[in-house]
DSSP file (Angstrom, degrees, kcal/mol; ACC not computed):
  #  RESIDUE AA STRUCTURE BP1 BP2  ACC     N-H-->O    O-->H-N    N-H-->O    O-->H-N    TCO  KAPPA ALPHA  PHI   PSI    X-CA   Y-CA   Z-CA
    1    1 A X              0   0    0      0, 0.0     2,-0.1     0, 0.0     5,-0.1   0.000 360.0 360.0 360.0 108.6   -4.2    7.5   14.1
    2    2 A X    >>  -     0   0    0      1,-0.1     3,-1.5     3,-0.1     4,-1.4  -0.163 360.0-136.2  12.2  82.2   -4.7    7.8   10.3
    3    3 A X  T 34 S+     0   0    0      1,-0.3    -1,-0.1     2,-0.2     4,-0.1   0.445 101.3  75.4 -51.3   6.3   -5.0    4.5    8.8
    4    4 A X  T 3> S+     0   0    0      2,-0.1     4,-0.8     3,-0.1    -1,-0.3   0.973 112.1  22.7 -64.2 -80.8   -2.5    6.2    6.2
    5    5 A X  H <> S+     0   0    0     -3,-1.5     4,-1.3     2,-0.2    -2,-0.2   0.569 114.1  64.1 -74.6 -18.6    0.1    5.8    8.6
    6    6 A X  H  X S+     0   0    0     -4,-1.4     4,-2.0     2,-0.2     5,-0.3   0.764 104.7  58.2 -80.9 -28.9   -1.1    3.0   10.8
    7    7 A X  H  > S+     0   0    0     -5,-0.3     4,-2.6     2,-0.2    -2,-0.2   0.974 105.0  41.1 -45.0 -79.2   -0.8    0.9    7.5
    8    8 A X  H  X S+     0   0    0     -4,-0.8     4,-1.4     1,-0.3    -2,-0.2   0.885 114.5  58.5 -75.4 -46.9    2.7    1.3    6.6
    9    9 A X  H >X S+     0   0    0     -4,-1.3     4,-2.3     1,-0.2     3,-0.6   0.978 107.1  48.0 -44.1 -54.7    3.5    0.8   10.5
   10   10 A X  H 3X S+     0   0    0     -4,-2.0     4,-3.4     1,-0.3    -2,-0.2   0.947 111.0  49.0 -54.5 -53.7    1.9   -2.3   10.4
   11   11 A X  H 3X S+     0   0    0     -4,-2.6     4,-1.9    -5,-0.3    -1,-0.3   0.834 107.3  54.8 -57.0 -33.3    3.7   -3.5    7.4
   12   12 A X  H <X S+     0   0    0     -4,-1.4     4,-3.0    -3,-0.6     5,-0.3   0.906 104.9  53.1 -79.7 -68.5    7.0   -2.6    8.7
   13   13 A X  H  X S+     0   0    0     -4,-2.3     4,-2.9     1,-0.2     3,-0.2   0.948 114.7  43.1 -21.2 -73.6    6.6   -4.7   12.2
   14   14 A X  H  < S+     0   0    0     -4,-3.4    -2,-0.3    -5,-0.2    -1,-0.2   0.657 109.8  52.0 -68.8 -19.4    5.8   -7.7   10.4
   15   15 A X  H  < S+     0   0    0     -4,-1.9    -1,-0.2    -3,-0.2    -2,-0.2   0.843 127.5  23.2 -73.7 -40.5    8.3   -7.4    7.8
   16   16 A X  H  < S+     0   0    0     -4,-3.0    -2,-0.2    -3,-0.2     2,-0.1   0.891 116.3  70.6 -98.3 -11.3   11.2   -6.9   10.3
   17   17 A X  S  < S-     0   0    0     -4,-2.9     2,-0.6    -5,-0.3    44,-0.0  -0.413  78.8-127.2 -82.9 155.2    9.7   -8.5   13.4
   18   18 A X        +     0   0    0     -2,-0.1     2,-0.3    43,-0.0    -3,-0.1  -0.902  43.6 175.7-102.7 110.1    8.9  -12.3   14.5
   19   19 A X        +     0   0    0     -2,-0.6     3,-0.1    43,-0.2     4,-0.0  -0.452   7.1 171.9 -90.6 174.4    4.5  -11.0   15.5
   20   20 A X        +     0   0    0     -2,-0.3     2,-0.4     1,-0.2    -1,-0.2  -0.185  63.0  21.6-127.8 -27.9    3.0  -14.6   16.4
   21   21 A X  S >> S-     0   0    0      1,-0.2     3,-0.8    41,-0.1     4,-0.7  -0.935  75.6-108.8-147.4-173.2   -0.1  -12.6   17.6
   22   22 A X  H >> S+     0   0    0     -2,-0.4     4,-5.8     1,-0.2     3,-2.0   0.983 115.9  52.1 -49.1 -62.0   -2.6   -9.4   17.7
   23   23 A X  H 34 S+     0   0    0      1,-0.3     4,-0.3     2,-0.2    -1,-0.2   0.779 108.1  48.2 -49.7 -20.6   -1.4   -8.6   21.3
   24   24 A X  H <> S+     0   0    0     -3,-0.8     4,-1.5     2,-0.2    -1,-0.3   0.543 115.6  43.7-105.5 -25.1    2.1   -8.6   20.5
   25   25 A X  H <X S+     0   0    0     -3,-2.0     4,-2.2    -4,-0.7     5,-0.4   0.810 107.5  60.1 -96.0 -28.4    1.5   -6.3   17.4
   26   26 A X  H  X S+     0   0    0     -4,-5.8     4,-0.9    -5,-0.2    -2,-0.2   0.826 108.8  52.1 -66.6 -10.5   -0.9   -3.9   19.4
   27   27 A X  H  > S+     0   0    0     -5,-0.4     4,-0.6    -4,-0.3    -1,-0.2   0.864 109.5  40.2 -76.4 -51.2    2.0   -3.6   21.4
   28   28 A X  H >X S+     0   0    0     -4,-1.5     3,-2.0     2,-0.2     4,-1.8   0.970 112.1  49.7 -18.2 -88.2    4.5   -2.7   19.1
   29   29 A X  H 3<>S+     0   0    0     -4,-2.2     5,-4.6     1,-0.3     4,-0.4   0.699 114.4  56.5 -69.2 -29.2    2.6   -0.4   16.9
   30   30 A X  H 3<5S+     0   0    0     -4,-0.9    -1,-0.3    -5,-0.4    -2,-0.2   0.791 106.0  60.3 -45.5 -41.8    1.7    1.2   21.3
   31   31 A X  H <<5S+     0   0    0     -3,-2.0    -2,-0.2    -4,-0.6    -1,-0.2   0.756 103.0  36.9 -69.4 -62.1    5.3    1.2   21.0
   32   32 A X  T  <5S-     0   0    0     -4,-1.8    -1,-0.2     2,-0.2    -2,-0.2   0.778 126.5 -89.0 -83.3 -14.1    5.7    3.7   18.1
   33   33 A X  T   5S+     0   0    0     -4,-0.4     2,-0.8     1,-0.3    -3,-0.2   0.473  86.3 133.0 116.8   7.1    2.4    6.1   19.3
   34   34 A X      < -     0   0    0     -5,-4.6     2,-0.6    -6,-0.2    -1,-0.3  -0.798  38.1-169.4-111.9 119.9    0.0    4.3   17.6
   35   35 A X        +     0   0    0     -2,-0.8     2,-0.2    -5,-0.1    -9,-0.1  -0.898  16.0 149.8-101.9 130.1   -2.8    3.4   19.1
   36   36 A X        -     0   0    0     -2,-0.6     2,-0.3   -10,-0.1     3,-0.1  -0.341  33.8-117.7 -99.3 158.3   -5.8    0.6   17.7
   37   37 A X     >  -     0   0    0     -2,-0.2     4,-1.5     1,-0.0     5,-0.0  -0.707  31.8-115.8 -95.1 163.7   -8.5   -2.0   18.7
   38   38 A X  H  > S+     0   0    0     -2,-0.3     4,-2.1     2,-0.2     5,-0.1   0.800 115.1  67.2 -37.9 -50.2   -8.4   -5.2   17.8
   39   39 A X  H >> S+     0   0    0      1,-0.2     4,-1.7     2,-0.2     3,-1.6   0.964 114.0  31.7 -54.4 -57.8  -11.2   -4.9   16.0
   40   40 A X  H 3> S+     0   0    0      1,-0.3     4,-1.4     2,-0.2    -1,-0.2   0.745 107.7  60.9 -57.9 -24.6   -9.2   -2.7   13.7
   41   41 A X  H 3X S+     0   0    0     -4,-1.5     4,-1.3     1,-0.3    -1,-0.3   0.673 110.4  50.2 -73.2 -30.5   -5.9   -4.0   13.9
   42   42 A X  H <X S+     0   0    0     -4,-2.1     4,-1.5    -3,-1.6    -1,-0.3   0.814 105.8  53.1 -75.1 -34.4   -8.1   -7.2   12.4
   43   43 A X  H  X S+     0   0    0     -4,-1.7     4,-3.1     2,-0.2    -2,-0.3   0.791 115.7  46.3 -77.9 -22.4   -9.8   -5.1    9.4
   44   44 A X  H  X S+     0   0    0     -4,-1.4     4,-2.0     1,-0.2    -2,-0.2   0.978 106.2  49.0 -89.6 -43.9   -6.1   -4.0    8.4
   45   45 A X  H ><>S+     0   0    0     -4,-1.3     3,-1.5     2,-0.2     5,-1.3   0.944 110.8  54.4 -48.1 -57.9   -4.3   -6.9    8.5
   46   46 A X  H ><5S+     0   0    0     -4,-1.5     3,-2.5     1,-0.3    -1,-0.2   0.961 114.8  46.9 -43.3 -59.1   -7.4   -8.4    6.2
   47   47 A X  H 3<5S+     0   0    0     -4,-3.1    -1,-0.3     1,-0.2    69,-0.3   0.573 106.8  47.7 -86.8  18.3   -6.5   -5.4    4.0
   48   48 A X  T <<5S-     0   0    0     -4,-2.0    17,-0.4    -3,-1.5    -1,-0.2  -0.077 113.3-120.5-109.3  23.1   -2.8   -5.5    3.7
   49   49 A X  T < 5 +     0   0    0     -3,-2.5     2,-0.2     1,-0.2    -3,-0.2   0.700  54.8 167.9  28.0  48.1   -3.5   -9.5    2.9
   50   50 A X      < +     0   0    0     -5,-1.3     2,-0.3    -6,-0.2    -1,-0.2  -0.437   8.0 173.8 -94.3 166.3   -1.4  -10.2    5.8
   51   51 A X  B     -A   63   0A   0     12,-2.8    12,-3.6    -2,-0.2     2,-0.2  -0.869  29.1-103.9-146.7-176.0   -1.5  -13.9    7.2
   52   52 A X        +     0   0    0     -2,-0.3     2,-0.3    10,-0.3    10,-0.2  -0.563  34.4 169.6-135.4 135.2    0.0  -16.6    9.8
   53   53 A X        -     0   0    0      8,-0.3     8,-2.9    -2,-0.2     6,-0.1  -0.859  47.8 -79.7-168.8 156.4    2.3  -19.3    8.9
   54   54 A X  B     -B   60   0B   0     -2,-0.3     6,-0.3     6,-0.2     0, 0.0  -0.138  32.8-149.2 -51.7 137.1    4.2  -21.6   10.8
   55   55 A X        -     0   0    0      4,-1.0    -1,-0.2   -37,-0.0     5,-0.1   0.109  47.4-110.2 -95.5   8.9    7.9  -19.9   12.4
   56   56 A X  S    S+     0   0    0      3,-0.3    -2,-0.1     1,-0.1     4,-0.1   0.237 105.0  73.3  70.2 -32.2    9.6  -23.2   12.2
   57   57 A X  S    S-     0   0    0     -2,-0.0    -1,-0.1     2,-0.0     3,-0.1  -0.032 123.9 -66.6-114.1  25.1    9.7  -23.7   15.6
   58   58 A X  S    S+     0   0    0      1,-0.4     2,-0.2     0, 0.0    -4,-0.1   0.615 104.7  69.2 117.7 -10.5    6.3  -24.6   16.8
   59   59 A X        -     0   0    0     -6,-0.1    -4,-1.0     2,-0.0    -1,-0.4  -0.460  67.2-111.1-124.1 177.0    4.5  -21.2   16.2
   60   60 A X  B     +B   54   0B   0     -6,-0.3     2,-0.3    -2,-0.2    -6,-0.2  -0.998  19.9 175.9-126.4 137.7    3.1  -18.6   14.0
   61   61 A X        -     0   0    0     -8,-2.9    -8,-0.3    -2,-0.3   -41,-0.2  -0.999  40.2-106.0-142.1 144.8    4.2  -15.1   13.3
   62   62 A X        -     0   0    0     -2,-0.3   -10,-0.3   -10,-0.2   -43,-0.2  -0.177  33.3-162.9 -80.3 163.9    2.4  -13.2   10.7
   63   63 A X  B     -A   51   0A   0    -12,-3.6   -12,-2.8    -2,-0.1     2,-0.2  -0.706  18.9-120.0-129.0 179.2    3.8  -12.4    7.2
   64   64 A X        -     0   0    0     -2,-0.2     2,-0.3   -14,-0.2   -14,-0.1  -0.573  51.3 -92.4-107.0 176.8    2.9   -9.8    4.1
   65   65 A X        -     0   0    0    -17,-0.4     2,-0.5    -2,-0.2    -1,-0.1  -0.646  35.9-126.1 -86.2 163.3    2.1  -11.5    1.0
   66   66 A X        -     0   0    0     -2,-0.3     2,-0.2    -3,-0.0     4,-0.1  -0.904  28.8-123.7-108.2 124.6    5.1  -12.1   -1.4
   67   67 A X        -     0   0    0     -2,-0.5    46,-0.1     1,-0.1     3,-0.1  -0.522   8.1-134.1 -50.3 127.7    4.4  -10.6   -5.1
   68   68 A X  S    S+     0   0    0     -2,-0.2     2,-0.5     1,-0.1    -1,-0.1   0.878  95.9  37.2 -40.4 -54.5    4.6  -12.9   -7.8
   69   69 A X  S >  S-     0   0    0     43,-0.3     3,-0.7     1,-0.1    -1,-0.1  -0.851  82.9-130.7-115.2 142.5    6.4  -10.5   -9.5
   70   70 A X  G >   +     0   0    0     -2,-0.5     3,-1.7     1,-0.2     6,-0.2   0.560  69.9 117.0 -17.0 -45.6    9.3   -7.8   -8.1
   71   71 A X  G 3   +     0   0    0      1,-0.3    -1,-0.2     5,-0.1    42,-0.1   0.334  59.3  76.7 -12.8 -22.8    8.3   -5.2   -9.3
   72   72 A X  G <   +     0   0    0     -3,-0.7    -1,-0.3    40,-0.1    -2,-0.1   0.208  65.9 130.5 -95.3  19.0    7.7   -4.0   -5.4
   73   73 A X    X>  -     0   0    0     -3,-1.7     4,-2.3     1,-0.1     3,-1.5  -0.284  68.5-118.5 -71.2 150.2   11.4   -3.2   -4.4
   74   74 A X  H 3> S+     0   0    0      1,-0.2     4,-1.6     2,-0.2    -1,-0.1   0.927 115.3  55.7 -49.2 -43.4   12.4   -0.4   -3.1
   75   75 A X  H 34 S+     0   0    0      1,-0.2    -1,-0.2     2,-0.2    -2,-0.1   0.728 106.9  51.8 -89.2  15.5   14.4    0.4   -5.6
   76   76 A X  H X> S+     0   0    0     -3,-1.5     4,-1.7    -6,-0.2     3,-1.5   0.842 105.3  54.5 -74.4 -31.7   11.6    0.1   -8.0
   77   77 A X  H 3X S+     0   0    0     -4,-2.3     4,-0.7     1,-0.3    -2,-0.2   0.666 101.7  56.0 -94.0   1.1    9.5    2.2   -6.1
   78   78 A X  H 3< S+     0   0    0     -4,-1.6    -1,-0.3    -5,-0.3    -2,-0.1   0.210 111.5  46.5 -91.0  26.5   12.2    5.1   -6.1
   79   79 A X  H <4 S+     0   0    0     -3,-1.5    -2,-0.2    -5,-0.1    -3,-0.1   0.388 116.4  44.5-134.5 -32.6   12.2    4.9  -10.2
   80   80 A X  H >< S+     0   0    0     -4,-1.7     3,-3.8     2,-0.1     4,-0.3   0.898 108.9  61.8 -74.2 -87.8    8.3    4.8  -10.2
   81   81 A X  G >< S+     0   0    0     -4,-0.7     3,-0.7     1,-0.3    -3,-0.1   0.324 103.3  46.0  -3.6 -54.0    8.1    7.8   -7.4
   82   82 A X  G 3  S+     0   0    0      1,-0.2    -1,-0.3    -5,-0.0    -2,-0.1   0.496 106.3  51.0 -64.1 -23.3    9.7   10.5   -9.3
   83   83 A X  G <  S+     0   0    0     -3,-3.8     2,-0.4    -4,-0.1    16,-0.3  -0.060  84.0 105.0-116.1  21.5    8.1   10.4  -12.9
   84   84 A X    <   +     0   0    0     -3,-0.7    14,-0.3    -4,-0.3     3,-0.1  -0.942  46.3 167.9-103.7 129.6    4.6   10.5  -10.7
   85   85 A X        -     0   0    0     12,-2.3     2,-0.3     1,-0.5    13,-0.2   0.675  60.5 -11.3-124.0 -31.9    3.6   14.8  -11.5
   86   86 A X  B     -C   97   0C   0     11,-1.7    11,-2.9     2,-0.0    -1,-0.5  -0.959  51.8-149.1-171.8 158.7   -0.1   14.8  -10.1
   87   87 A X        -     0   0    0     -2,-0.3     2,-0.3     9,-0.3     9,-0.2  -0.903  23.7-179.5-134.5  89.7   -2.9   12.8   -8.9
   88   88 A X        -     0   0    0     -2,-0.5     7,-1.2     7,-0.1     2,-0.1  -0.800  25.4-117.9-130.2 173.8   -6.5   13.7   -9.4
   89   89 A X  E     -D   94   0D   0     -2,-0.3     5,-0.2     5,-0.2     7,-0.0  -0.540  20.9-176.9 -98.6 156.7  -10.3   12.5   -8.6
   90   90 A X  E >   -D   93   0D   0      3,-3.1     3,-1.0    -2,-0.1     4,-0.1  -0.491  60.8 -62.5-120.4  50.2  -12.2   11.9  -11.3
   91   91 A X  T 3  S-     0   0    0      1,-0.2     3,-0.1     2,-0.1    -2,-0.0   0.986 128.0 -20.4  64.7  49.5  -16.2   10.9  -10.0
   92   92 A X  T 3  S+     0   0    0      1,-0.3    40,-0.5    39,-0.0    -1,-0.2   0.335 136.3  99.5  81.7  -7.4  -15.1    7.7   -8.1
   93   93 A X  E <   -DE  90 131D   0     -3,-1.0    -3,-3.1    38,-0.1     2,-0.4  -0.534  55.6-147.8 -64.8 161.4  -11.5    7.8  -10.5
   94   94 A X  E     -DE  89 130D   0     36,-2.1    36,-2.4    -5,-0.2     2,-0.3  -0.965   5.1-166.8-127.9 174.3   -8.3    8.7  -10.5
   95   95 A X        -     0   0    0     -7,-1.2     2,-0.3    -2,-0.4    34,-0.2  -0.765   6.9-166.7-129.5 153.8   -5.8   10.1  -13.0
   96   96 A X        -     0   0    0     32,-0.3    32,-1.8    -2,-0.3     2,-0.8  -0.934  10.2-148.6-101.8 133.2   -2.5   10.1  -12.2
   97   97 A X  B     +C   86   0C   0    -11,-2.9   -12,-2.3    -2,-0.3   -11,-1.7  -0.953  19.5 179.7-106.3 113.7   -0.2   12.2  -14.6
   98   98 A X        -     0   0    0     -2,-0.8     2,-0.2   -14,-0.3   -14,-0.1  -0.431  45.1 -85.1 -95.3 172.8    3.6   10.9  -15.1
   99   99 A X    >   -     0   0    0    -16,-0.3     3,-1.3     1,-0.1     4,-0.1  -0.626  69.1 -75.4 -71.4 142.5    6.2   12.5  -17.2
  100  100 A X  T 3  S+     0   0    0      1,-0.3    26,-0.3    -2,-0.2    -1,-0.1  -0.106 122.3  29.4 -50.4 130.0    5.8   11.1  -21.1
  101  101 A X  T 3  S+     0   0    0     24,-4.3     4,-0.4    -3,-0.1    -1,-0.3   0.236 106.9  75.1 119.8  -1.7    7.1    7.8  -21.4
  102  102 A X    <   +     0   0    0     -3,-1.3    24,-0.2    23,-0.8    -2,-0.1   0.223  61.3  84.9-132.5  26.3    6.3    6.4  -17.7
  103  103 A X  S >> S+     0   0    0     22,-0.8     4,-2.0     2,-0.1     3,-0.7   0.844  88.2  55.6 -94.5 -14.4    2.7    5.6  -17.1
  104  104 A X  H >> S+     0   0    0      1,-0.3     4,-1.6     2,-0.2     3,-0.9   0.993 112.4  45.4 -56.5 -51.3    2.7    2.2  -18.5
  105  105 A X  H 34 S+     0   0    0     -4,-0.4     4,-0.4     1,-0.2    -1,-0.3   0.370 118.5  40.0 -75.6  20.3    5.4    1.3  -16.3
  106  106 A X  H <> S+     0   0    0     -3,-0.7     4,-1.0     2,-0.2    -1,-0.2   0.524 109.6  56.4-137.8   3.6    4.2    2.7  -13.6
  107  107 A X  H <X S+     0   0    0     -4,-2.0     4,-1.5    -3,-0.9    -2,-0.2   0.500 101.7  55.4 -65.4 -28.8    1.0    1.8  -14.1
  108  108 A X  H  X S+     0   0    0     -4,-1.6     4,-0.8    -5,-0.2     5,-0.5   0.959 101.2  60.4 -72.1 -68.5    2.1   -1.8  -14.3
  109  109 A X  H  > S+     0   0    0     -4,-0.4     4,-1.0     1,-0.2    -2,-0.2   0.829 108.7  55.2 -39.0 -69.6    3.9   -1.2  -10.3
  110  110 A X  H >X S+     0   0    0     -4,-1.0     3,-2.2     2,-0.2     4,-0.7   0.872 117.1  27.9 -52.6 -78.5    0.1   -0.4   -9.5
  111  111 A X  H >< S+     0   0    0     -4,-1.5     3,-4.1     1,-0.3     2,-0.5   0.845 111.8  63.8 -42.3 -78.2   -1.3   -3.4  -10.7
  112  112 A X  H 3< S+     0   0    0     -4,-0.8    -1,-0.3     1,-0.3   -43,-0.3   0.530  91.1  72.9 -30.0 -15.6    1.5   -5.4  -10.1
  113  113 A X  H << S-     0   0    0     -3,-2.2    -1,-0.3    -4,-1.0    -2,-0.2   0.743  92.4-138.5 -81.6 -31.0    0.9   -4.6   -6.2
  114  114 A X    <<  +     0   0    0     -3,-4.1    -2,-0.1    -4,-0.7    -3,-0.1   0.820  36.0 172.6  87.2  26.5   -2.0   -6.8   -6.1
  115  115 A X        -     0   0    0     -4,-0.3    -1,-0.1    -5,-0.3   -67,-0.1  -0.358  36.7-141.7 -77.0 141.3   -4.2   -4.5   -3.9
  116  116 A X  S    S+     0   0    0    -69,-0.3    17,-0.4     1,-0.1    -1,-0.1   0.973  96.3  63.3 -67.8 -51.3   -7.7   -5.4   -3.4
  117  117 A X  S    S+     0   0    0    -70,-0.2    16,-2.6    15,-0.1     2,-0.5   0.757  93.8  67.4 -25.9 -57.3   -8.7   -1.6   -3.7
  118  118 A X  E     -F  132   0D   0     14,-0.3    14,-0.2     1,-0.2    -1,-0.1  -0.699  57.3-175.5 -89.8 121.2   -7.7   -1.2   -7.0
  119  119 A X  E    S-     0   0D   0     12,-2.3     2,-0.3    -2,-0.5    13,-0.2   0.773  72.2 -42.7 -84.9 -26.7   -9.6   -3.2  -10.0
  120  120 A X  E     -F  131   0D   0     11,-1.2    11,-2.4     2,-0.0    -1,-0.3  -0.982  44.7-120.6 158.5 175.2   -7.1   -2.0  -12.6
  121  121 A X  E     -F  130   0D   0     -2,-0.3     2,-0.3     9,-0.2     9,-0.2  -0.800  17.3-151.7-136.4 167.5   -5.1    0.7  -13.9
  122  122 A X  E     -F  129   0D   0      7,-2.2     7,-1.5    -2,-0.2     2,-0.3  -0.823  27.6-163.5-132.3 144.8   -5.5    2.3  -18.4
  123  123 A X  E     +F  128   0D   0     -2,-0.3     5,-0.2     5,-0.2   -19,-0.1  -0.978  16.5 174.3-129.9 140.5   -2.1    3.6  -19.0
  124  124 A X        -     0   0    0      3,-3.6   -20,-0.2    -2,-0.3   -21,-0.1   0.360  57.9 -69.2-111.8 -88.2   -1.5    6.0  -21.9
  125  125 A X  S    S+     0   0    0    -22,-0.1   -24,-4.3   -23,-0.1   -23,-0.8   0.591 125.4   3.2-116.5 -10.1    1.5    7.7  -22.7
  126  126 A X  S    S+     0   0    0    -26,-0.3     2,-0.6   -25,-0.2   -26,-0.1  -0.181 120.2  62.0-157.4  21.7    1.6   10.2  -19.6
  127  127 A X        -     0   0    0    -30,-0.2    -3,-3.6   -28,-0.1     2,-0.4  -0.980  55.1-149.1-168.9 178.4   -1.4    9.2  -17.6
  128  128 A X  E     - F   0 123D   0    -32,-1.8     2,-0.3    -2,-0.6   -32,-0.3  -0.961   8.3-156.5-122.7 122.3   -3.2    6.8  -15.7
  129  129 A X  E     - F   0 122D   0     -7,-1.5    -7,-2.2    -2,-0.4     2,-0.5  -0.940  29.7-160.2-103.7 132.7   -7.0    6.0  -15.2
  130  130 A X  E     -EF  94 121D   0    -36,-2.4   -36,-2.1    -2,-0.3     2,-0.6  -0.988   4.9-153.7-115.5 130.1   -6.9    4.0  -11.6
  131  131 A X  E     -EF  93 120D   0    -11,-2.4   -12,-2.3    -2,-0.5   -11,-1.2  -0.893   7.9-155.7 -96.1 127.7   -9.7    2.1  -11.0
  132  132 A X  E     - F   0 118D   0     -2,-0.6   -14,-0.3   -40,-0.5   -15,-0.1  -0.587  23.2-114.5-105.8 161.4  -11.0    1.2   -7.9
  133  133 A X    >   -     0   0    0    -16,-2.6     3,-1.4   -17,-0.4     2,-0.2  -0.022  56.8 -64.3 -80.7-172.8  -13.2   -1.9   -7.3
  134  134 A X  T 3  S+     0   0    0      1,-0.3    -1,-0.2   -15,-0.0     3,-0.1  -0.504 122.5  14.8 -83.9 151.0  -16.9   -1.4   -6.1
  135  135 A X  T 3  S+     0   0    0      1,-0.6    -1,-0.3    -2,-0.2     2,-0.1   0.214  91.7 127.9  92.3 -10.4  -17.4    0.3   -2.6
  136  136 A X    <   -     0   0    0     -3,-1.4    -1,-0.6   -19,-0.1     2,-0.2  -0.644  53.2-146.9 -99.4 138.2  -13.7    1.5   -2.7
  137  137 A X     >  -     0   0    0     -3,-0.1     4,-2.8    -2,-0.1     5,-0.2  -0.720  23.7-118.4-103.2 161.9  -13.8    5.4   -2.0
  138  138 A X  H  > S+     0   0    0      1,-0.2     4,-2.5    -2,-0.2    -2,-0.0   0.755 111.0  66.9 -90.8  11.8  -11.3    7.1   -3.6
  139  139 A X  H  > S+     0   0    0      2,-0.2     4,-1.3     1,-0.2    -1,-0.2   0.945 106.1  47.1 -63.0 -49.5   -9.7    8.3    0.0
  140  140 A X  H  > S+     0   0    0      1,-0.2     4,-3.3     2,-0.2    -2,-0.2   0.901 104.3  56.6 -70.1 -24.1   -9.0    4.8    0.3
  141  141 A X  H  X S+     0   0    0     -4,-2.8     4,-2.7     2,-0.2    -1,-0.2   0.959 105.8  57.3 -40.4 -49.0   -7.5    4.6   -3.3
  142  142 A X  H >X S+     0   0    0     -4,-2.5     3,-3.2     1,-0.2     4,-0.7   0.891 109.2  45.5 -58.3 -75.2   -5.3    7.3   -1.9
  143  143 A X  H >X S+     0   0    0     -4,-1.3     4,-1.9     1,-0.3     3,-1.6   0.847 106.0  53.4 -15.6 -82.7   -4.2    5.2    0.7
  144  144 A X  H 3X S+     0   0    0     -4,-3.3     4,-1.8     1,-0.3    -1,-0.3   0.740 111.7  44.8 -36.5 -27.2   -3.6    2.7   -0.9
  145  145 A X  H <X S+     0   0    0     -3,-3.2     4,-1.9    -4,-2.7    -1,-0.3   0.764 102.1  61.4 -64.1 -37.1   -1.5    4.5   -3.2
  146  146 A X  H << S+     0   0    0     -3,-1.6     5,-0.3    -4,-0.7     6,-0.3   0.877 106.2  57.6 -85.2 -43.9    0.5    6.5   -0.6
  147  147 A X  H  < S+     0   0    0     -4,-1.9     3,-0.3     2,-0.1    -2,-0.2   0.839 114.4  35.6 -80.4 -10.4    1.4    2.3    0.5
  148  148 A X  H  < S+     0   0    0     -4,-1.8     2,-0.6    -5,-0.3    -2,-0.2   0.977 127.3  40.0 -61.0 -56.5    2.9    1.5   -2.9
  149  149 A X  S >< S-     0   0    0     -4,-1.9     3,-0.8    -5,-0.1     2,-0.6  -0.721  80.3-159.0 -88.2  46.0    4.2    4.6   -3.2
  150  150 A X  T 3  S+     0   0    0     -2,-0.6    -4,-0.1     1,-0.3    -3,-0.1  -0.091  87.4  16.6  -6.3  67.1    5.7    5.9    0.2
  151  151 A X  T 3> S+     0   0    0     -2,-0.6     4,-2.0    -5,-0.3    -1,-0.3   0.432  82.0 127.0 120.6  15.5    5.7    9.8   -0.4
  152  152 A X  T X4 S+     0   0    0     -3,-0.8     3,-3.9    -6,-0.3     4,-0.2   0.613  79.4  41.1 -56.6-105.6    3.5   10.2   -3.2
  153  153 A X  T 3> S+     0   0    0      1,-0.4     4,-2.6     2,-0.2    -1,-0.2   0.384 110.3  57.7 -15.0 -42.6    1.5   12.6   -1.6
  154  154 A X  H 3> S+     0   0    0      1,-0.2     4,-1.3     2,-0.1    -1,-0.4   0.821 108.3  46.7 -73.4 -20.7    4.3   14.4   -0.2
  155  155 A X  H << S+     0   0    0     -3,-3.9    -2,-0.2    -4,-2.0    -1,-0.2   0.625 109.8  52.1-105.6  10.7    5.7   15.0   -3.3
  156  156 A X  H >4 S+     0   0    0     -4,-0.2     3,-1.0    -5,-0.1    -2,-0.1   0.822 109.4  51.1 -42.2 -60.6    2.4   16.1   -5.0
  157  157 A X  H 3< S+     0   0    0     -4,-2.6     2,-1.4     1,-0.3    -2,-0.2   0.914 107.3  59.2 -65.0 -36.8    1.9   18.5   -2.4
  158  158 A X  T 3<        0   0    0     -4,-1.3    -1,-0.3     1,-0.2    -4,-0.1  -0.376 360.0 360.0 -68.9  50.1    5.9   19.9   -2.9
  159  159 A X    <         0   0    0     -2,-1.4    -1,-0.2    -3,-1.0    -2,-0.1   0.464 360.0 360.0-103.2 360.0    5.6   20.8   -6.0
């Protein structure tokens, strides 16, 4: 399975489910079609900076991290999503192209997302330089983009 998709699955469990452990989420995620190891199911959780905390009753069930700022609602990310026109690699960059007037703000939703993958975003007035920290390929950038962004790709590729 395409850690593309095994990503956003992951997030999704834990956001609407009570997980308290690995076994319980490999089961789940078994559940939708997706099948994992441990091993991995441990390297994603690391990178979606998901983590444990007490259920109130005596337990643990894992959680996403909460953004300082908002900026990650849904309906933010359907106001970013639309003004996004093309995405391409640059040498170990990326560019993103918006419509004029939206890459600050939508550069900002990229930062603002807190990803370890991405070191920073340049916005000018209709593009973006994403930068990714060191070791980050930019296939995982893409990922990582496609889980801020939920259909980016698909709606690069429709145009």
């Amino acid at each position: 399975m395409q850690k593309a998709k095994r990503l956003p699955a992951i997030e999704k469990i834990i956001a609407e489910e009570n997980i308290s452990s690995h076994e319980m989420l490999l089961k789940k995620l078994k559940a939708k079609g997706i099948n994992c190891t441990q091993a991995t199911l441990s390297r994603d959780l690391r990178q979606l900076g998901a983590g444990r905390v007490s259920d109130g009753k005596g337990g643990y069930k894992y959680t996403m991290p909460e953004s300082s700022n908002s900026t990650l609602s849904v309906s933010n990310r359907l106001q970013v999503l639309p003004v996004v026109c093309d995405i391409v690699d640059a040498k170990g960059l990326l560019v993103i192209r918006t419509l004029p007037g939206n890459a600050n703000n939508a550069a900002i939703y990229i930062d603002n997302s807190s990803r370890y993958e991405i070191a920073g975003t340049i916005a000018g007035d209709d593009t973006i330089l994403v930068i990714p920290r060191d070791g980050i390929t930019n296939h995982q950038v893409h990922t990582c983009l496609e889980l801020i962004l939920p259909g980016l790709h698909e709606k690069i590729k429709g145009k």
